[in-house]
N, C-alpha and C positions, 0 to 999 in steps of 0.2 A: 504493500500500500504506500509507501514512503517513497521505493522508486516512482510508483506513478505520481503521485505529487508534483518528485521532483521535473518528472519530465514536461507537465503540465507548467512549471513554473518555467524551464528552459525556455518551452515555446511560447510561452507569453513574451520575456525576454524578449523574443527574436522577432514578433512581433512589432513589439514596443520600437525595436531598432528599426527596426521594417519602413515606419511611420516616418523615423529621424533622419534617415541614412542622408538624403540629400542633402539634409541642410544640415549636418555637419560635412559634409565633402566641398563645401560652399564656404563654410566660416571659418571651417579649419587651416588652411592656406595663407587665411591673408591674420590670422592670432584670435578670432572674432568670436571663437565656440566657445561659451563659459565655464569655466571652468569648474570641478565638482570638489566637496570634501576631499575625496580621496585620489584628487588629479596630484601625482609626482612633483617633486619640486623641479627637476629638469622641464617638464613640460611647462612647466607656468614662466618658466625666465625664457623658451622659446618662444612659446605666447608674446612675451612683451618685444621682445627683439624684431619678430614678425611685425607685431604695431609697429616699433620705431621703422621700420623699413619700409612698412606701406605708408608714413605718412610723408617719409620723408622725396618717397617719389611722386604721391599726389601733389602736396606746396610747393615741391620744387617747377615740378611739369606746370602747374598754376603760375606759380610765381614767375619765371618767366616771358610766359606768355602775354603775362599781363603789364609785363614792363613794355614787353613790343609795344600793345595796343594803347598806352598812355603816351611812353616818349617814342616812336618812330612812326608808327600806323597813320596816314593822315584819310584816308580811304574809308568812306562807310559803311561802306558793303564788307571791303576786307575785317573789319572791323564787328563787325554784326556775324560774320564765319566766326569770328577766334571766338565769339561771345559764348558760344555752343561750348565748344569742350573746354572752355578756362568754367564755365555755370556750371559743368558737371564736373568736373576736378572737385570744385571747392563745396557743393551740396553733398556729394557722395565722403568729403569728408564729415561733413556737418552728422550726417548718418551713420558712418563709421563712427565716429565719437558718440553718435547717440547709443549703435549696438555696444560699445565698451562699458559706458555709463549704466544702461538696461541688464546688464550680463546676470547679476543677481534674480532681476525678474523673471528673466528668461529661463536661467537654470531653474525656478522656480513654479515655471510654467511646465519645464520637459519631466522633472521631479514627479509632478501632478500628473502628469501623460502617463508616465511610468508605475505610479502608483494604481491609475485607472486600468492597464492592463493587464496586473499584478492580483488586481483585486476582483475582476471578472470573472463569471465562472458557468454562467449559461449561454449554452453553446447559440442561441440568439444574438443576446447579444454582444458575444465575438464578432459574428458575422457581422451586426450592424457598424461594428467598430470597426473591423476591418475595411468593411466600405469604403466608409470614410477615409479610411488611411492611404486608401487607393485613388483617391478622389485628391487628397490631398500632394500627393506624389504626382499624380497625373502635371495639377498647375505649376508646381514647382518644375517642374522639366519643361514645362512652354516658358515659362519663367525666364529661365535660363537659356532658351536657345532662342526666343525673338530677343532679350536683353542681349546677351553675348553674340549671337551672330549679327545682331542690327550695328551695332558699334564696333565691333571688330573687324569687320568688313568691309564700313570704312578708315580704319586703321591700317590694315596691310594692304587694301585697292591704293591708297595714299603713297604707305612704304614701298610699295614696285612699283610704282613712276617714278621716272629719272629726268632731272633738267639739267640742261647746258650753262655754266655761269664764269662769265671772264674774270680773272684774277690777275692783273699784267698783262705781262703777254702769255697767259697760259689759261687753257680752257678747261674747266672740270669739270667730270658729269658727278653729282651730288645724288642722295634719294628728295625726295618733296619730303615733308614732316607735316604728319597730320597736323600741327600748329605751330605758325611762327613761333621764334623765341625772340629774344631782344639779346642783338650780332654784338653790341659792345660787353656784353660778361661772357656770352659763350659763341665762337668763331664757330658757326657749323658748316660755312664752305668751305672747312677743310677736313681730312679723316684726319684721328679716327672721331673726331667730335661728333661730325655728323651722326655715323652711324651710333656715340652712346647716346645723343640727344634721341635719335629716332628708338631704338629703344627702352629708354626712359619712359617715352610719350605712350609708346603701345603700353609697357608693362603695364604704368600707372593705369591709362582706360580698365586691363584686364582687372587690375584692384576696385579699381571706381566700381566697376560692372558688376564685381562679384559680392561688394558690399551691398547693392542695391538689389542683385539679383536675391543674396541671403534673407535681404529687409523682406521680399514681396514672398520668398518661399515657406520662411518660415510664418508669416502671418496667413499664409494659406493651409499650411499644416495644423498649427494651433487650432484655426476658425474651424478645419475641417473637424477635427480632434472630439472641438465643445459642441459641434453640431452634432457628430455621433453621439455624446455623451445626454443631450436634447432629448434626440430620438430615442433613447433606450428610457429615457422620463417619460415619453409617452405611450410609448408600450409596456410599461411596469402598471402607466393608468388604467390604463382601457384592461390588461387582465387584472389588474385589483379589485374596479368594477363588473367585473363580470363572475368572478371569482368569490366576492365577499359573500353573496348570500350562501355559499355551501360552506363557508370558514367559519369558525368560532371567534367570538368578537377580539379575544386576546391575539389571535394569530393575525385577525385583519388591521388589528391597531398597530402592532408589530410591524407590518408592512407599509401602511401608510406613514408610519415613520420611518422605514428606509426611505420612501419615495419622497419625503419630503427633503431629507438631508440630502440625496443624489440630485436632486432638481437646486438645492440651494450651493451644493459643491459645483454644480456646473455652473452655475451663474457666476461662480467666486471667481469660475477659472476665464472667465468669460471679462471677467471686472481688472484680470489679469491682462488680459491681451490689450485693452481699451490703456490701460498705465503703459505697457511698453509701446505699443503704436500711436498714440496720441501726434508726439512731437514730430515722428518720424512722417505720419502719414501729411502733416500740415508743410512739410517740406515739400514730398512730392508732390502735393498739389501748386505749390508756388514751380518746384522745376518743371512739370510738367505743362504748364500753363505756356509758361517760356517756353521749352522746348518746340511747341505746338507751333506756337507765333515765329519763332527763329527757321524751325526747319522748313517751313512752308513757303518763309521767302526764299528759301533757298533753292528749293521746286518749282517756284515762278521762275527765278532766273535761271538754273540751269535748263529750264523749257524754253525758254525765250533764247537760250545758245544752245540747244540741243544737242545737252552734252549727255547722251545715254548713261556711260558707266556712273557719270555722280549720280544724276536720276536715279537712278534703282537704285541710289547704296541709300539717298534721302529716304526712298520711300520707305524701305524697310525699315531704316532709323523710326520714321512716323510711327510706323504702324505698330512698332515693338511699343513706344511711348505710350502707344491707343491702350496697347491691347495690358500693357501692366498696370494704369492707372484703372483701367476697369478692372482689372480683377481687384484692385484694394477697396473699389468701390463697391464690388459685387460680395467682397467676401462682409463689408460692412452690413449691405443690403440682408442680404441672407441670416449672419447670426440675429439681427434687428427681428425678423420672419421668425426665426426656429422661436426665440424667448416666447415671441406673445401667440405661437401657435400649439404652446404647453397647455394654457388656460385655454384656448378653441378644444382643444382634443378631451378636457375634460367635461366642458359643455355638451358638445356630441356624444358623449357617454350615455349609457340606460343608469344614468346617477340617480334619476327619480325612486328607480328598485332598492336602492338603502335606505337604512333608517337613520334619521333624523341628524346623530350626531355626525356620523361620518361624511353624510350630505356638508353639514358645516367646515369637515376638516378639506373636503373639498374646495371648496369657496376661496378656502384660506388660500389654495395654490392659485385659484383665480385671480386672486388679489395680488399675490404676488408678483405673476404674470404681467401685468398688466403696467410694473413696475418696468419696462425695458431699458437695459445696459446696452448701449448705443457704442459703437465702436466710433471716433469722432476725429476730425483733426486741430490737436491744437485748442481742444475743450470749446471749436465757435462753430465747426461744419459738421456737422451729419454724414458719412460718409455712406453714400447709398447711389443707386444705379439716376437718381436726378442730379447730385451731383458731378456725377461723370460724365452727364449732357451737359452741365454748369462749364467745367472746365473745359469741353471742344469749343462752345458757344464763345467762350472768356478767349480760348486762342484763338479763334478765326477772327474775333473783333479784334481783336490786337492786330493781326496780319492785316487785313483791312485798313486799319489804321497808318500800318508801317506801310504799306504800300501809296498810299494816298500822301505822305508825310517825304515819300523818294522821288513822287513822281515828277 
C-alpha cells in the first residue's frame, strides 16, 4: 500500500512539472526562476551573475542607442525606427526587475500549484487539472514563438545585410545592426567592434524576449492553473447537491466545508496572480500601445518603398504584439468568467431539494461569488477582451495621428 502511495505521489510530481516545465526553460536562462528553500547556494550566486549579465546587455544595447538618437540622429523617421527596440530594451527591463522583485510571489504561486497537485486524489478531477495544464502549455509555446520569432527575425534578417562604407581610401563591407549606436564611444565601422556590437544587440532582444515571453507564459499557466482549480468548485457543487439528500447531514456539512475552503483557496491563488501581474501587465499595455502606433508606421512606409523583406518581418512583429497582449487580456477576461460563474453553477442546481440550512450555506458561496478578483493593470484597467479592443483603437489613433503630424 505504501508503494502505491508513493507512486501516486511521483506522478502527481511529474504532473505538477508537467504544468511548469516551460516557464522554467524561459526564466531559467536569463537568472529569473525563483528560487526555493532548498535551491543550493551555487545556484542562487548563478542566478544573480545571470541578472548582472542580462542587464548589463539590455542598458548597455539601450544606452547606446539612445545616445545616437539624442546627439547624432537628426532624421524622424530614423528616429521613430530606433524608438522600437531602444522602448523594448528599456520596458523588458522594467519587467525583468518586476519578475526579480515578484520572485517571492511567484514561488508562492508554483508552491500553491504544487501543493494542488499533491493534494488531489479523484481521478476527475486530475483530469480537469490536467486540462488545464495543457491548455496552459498550449499559450505558452504561441507565447514564445510569435514573441521570439516576430523579433528575432528581424534581428538576424538585419544581421545578414551587409553595407559598403568608405573609410579613407579604403572601402568596408560592415553587417547593418538592428540599431544605430552612437560612433563617438563605440567605432563599429571597424571589426571586430562591429560584429561585438551586432551581437550584443541580438543577444540583448533574445533576453528582452524571453523576459516578456516568461511574463505572458507564466500568467497563462497560473490563470490556467486557478481556472482548473474553479472548475473542480463547481463540480464538487453540482454533486454535493445532488448527493446531499442520500448523505447524513454530518457527512454533507463535512463537504460543504471542503467546498467552501477549495473555492476560497482558489480565489486566494487567484488574488495571487492579480499582486504579481498588476504592475507588469500596466507596462504592457503602455509598450504595446506604442509598439502598435511605431510598427504601423513602419508598414506604411516600407509599403510606400516596397520593400518586401522589412514588410513581412513588421508584420509579424505586429501580429506577435496583437496576439500576446490578447492573450493577457483574455487570460484576465476569463478568470473574471470562471469567479462569478461558481455562484451561476450553484443557482442552476436542484438546491430547492435541500433543507433549509444548507440552502443558506449555499447562498453564502453566492455571495461570495459575486465578490470578483479582477486581474487589473496597475490597480486602474480591467484587463479583459474590451480592453484589448481599447488598446488596437488607442494604436491606430496614435498612427493616424503620427501620420497626419509627417505628412
Amino acid at each position: 500500500m505504501s508503494n502505491e502511495y508513493a507512486v501516486i505521489e511521483t506522478s502527481l510530481d511529474r504532473r505538477s512539472d508537467y504544468s511548469l516545465q516551460l516557464n522554467r526553460w524561459f526564466l531559467k536562462p536569463i537568472g529569473a526562476w525563483p528560487a526555493s528553500s532548498s535551491t543550493s547556494r551555487l545556484k542562487r550566486s548563478v542566478s544573480i551573475v545571470l541578472n548582472v549579465i542580462c542587464y548589463s546587455f539590455m542598458l548597455s544595447s539601450a544606452s547606446l542607442s539612445l545616445l545616437h538618437m539624442i546627439l547624432e540622429e537628426k532624421s524622424f523617421y530614423m528616429n521613430l525606427k530606433m524608438l522600437g527596440p531602444v522602448s523594448h530594451w528599456l520596458v523588458s527591463s522594467l519587467n525583468y526587475t518586476a519578475l526579480l522583485l515578484r520572485s517571492k510571489d511567484i514561488r508562492y504561486c508554483i508552491e500553491h500549484m504544487e501543493i494542488d497537485w499533491r493534494t488531489v486524489r479523484s481521478e476527475k478531477d486530475q483530469q480537469v487539472m490536467m486540462r488545464n495544464a495543457k491548455f496552459g502549455r498550449y499559450v505558452a509555446t504561441f507565447c514564445a514563438a510569435f514573441m521570439q520569432g516576430g523579433v528575432l527575425c528581424f534581428c538576424f534578417v538585419t544581421a545578414l545585410s551587409t553595407e559598403e562604407i568608405q573609410v579613407g581610401n579604403q572601402t568596408r563591407t560592415v553587417h547593418v545592426l538592428p540599431c544605430p549606436v552612437y560612433k563617438k564611444l563605440v567605432n563599429v565601422d571597424e571589426s571586430p567592434a562591429n560584429e561585438i556590437v551586432l551581437f550584443t544587440q541580438v543577444w540583448s532582444a533574445f533576453i528582452a524576449n524571453s523576459s516578456t515571453v516568461g511574463i505572458f507564459s507564466l500568467a497563462a499557466v497560473l490563470a490556467a492553473h486557478a481556472c482548473g482549480q474553479l472548475n473542480i468548485v463547481m463540480m464538487w457543487i453540482t454533486e454535493f447537491v445532488n448527493e446531499t439528500r442520500n448523505q447524513k447531514k454530518s457527512a454533507a456539512f463535512k463537504q460543504i466545508g471542503m467546498i467552501v475552503e477549495h473555492h476560497l483557496r482558489a480565489l486566494n491563488f487567484v488574488s495571487c496572480i492579480e499582486n504579481v501581474m498588476n504592475r507588469i501587465c500596466f507596462l504592457e499595455l503602455f509598450r504595446c500601445t506604442l509598439d502598435i502606433c511605431i510598427i504601423g508606421y513602419w508598414i506604411l512606409m516600407e509599403w510606400a518603398d516596397q520593400d518586401v523583406q522589412n514588410l513581412t518581418t513588421y508584420v509579424m512583429m505586429l501580429l506577435s504584439i496583437c496576439f500576446n497582449i490578447f492573450i493577457m487580456c483574455y487570460i484576465g477576461e476569463i478568470l473574471t468568467e470562471q469567479c462569478k460563474k461558481v455562484g451561476e453553477v450553484v443557482y442552476m442546481t436542484n438546491w430547492y431539494y435541500l433543507p433549509d440550512k444548507m440552502i443558506l450555506d449555499l447562498v453564502l458561496i453566492i455571495a461570495r461569488s459575486s465578490v470578483v478578483v479582477e486581474i487589473t493593470a496597475g490597480k486602474l484597467v480591467h484587463m479583459s477582451i474590451y480592453t484589448f479592443g481599447d488598446v488596437i483603437k488607442t494604436g491606430f489613433a496614435y498612427l493616424n495621428l503620427l501620420r497626419q503630424m509627417t505628412q
